[in-house]
N, C-alpha and C positions, 0 to 999 in steps of 0.2 A: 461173376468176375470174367473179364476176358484173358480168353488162354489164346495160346499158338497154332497156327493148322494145324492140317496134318505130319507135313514134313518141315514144319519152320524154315521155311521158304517163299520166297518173294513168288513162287508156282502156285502157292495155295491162293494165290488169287485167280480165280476161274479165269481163263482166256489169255496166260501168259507166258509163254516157252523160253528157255533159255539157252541161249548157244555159245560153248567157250571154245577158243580155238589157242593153243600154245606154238611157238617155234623154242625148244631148248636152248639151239645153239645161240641163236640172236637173244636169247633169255626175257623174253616180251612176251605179250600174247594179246586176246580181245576176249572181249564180251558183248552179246547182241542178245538184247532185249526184244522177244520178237511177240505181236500181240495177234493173235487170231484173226481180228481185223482191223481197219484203222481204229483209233483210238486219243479222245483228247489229250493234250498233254501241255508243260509249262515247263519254265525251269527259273530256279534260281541260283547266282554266281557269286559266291563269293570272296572268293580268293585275288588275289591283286593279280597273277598272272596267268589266266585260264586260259586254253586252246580248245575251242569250239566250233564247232561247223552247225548249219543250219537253226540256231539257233534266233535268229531274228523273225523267222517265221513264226515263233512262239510267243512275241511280245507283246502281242493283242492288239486288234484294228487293221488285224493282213488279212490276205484273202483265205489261207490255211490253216488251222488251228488242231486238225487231226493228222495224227503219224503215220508212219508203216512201220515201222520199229524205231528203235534208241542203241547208240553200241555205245562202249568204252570200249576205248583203247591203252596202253602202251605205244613206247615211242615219240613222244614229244609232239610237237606237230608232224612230221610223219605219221602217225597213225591215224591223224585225218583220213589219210586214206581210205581203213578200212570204212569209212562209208562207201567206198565203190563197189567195195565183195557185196557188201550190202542188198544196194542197190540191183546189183545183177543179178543177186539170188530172187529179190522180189519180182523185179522185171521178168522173168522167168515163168513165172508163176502167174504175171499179167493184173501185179497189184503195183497201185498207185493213184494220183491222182488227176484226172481230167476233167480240165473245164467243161470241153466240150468234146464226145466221142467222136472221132472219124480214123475209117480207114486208112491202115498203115500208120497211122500215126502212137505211136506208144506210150501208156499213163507215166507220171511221172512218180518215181516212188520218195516221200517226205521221210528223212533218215536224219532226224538230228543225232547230235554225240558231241564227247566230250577228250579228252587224251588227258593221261598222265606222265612226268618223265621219267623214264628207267633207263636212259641213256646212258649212265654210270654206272651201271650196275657187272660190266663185264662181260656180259657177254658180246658177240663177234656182230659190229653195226658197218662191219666192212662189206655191206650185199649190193655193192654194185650201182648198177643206175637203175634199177627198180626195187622199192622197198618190198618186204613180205606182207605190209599190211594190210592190200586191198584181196590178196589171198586168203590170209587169215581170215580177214572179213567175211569173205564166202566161205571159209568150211564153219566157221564159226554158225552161220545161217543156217545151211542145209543142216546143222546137227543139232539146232535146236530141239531142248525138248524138255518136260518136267525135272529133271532131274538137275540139281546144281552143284559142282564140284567146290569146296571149301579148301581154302586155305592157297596154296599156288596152282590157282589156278585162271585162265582167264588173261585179262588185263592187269589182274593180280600176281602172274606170275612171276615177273623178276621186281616188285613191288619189295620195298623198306619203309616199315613204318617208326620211323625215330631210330634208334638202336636196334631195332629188333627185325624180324624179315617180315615184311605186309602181305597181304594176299586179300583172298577175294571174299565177305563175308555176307549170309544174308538171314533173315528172319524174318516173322508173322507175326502177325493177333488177330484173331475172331471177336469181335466183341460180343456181348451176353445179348443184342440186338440182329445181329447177324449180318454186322458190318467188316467187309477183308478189306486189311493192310497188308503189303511185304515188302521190301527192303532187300536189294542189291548192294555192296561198297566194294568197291576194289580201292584198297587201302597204301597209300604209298605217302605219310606225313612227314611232315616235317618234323611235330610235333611228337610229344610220347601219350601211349593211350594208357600206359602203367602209372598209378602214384608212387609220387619219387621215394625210393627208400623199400618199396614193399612191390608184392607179388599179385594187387588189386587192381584191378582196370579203375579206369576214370567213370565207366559206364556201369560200373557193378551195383546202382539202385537200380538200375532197370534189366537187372537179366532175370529170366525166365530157366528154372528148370537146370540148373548150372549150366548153362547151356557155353559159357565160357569160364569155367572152374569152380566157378562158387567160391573163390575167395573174397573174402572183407578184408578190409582194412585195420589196424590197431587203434582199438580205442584211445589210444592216447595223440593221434595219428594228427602234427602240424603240418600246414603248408606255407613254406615258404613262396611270397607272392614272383621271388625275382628264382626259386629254383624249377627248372623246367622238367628235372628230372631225366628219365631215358633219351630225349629229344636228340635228332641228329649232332645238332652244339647245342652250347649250352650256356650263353646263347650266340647263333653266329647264324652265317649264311647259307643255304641248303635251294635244292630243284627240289620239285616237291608237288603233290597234288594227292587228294581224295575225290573220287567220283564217281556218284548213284545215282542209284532209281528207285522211284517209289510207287508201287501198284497199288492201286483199289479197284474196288469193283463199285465202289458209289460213285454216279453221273450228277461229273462235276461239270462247268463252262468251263471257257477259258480265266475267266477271271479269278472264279475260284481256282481251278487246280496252280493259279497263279499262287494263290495267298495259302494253300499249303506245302508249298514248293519254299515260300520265303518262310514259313514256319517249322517247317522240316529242316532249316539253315540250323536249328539250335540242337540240331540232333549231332551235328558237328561238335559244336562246343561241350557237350555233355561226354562226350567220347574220346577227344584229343585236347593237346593242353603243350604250346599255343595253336591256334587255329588260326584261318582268314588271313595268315601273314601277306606280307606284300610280296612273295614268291611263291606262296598256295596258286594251286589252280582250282581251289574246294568251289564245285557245283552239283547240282541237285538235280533229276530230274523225275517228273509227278505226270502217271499214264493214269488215265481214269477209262474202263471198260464201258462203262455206262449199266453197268446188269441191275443196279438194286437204287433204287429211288432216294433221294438224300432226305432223311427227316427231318420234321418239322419239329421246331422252328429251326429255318435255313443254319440263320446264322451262328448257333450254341452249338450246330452237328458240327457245321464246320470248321467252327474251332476245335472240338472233339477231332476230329479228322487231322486238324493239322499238329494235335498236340500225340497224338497213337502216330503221327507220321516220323516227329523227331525222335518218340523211344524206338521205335523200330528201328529207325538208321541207326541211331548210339547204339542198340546191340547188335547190329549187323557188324558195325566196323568193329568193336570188338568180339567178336564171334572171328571176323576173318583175319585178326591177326592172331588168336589165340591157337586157329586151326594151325598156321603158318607155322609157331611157334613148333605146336606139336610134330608134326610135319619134319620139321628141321633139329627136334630133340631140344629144344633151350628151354623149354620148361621147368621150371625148378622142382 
């Protein structure tokens, strides 16, 4: 059977650091996916109202198809920004990409990312004519490292998910082959990831190890298809977004890390309830290390791959609202 790394964390995939950076007062924060070295990557979108940076370079048939990291943000499109912390931190370090070397001339570092909105959430968005984000983005960087803070933390930190307060969640699997998955979410839905009525995630066939309560559901347990349950309304209008990353260590192309990027979309659905709305900014994104050879036959791993890609994400985002919960006492 396949189990969880070491630390059921998106880190137990060899070669991937993670950096959160929080401001309390602005009640935001980031996250920076940072990989050892450049690394293929893809993504897919599916939310009706996503904010994204460099993400057309991932489409396929460009000239770039390898990163220097991935962030989430908070802040709406303002947190675009922090890809500039980003960037600084790599340039720094003298990672990026060049066509062609020449003196004085500096690589350019490929930083896609994603932002969620927390703009309503209270805290102080009174900072002036320079947002904190591109800040954030740099200490988030410099402090990258194995270790992932759950719940508010990150890009997660002034995160709501439905009713409940979101945050930042993540998880793993090994498979009994010696294939790594891991899973980043910074959780901020519209939708609720509890079913309506009870104390059970939407994701609770695929958690490991109660790793978010171990509560089930009542066996006698209806769903009503028009009750949304916890959701911010119920149902109405909400700002809103969910947005991850998904590591392995199996060397994917572009193509594929495409197709478990759009396969990992269902990792959404299985965890939140509604999803994809026409005000989500729900996107994905799929870093491939390149360390361990994709088995054969191609095509059955790589559905394997994209289907360990969506349980991973389903219990990451419930992992990181659950940590949230805890965190904030609403636990029942």
């Amino acid at each position: 059977m396949a189990s969880t790394g070491k630390r059921n964390l998106i880190t137990d995939v060899a070669g991937i650091r993670i950096g959160q950076a929080e401001d309390a007062s602005v009640c935001t924060g980031v996250t920076v996916i940072v990989p050892d070295a450049p690394v293929m990557a893809a993504v897919a979108v599916a939310g009706g109202g996503p904010g994204t940076r460099e993400t057309d370079l991932l489409a396929g048939g460009t000239l770039v198809d390898a990163v220097d990291a991935v962030f989430l943000s908070g802040g709406s499109a303002f947190g675009l920004g922090a890809g500039d912390g980003v960037m600084a931190g790599l340039k720094a370090q003298g990672r990026g990409f060049s066509l062609v070397d020449r003196p004085g001339v500096p690589p350019t570092p490929i930083v896609p990312g994603a932002i969620l909105y927390d703009l309503a959430n209270g805290g102080n968005k009174d900072w002036g004519d320079l947002s904190p984000y591109a800040a954030l983005g740099r200490r988030a960087f410099d402090t990258a490292s194995d270790e992932v803070r759950l719940g508010r933390a990150g890009a997660g930190f002034g995160a709501q998910a439905g009713q409940f307060p979101g945050g930042t969640g993540s998880a793993s699997i090994v498979t009994r082959d010696g294939l790594s998955l891991g899973a980043i979410a910074c959780v901020n839905c519209f939708g609720s990831v509890m079913m309506p009525g009870t104390q059970a995630y939407w994701a609770h066939p695929h958690e490991v190890n109660s790793e978010f309560g171990g509560v089930r559901p009542p066996s006698d347990f209806f769903m009503d298809a028009d009750d949304w349950g916890a959701a911010k309304a119920n149902p109405a209008l909400g700002q809103n977004t969910t947005i991850a990353c998904i590591a392995t260590d199996v060397a994917l192309t572009a193509d594929q890390a495409k197709r478990v990027a759009q396969m990992a979309l269902s990792g959404f659905s299985r965890a939140i309830r509604p999803v994809f709305a026409p005000f989500d900014g729900d996107a994905v994104f799929v870093v491939s290390t390149g360390r361990v050879t994709l088995p054969e036959p191609a095509p059955l791993n790589l559905t394997r791959i994209g289907e360990l890609a969506a349980s991973v994400l389903a219990r990451s985002i419930a992992r990181g609202v659950h940590e949230a919960r805890r965190q904030e006492g609403s636990l029942v």
